[in-house]
N, C-alpha and C positions, 0 to 999 in steps of 0.2 A: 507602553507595551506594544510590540509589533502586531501584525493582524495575525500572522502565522499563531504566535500565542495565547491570542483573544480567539482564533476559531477551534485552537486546541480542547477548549473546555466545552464544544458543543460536539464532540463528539464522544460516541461510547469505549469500554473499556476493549474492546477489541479493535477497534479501529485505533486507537492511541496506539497501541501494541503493533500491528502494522505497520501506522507509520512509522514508529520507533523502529523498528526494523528495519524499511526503507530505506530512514537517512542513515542507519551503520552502516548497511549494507550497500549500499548507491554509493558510494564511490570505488566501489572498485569490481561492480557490474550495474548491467545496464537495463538486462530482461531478465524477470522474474517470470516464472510459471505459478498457478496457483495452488497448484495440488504441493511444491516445493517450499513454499511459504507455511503456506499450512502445517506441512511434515515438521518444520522449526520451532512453528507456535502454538504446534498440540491444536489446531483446528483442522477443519473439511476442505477442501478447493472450495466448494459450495461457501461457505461462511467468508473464507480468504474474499471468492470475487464479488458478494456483496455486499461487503464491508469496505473493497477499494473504492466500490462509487463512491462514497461519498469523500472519499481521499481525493480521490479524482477529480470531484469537481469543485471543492474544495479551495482556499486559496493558502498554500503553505508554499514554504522551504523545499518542497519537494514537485515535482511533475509528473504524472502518473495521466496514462493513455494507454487504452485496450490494446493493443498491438496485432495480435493474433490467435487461436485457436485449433492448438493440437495436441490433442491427450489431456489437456487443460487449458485457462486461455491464459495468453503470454502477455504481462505488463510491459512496457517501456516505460521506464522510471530516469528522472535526470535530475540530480541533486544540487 
């Protein structure tokens, strides 16, 4: 079992949901807003960005790093 797989199951039902987002949506953008995610996944900005920490620091398939902040804060994701 890869570790990406093994750390899947220690995270909660929204954050699964995220990253499942991520890696569809990561290849073919690169920043994500939080309040835009959210809009997707029927959640808050609020919920979207403290649910990415733990994506973030996290060790998967995906790469996720705070980027910026305006209007919401902007992911940089690299799949």
């Amino acid at each position: 079992m890869s570790t990406s797989a093994a750390s899947t199951t220690d995270l909660t039902d929204k954050q699964r949901r995220i990253l499942r987002y991520l890696r569809e949506e990561g290849d073919t953008q690169t920043y994500f807003k939080s309040r835009l995610i959210g809009d997707d996944l029927g959640m808050t900005a609020k919920e979207v960005g403290t649910n990415m920490t733990a994506i973030a620091e996290g060790e998967f398939d995906v790469d996720v790093e705070k980027w910026g902040y305006s209007s919401s804060t902007t992911w940089q994701v690299t799949v």
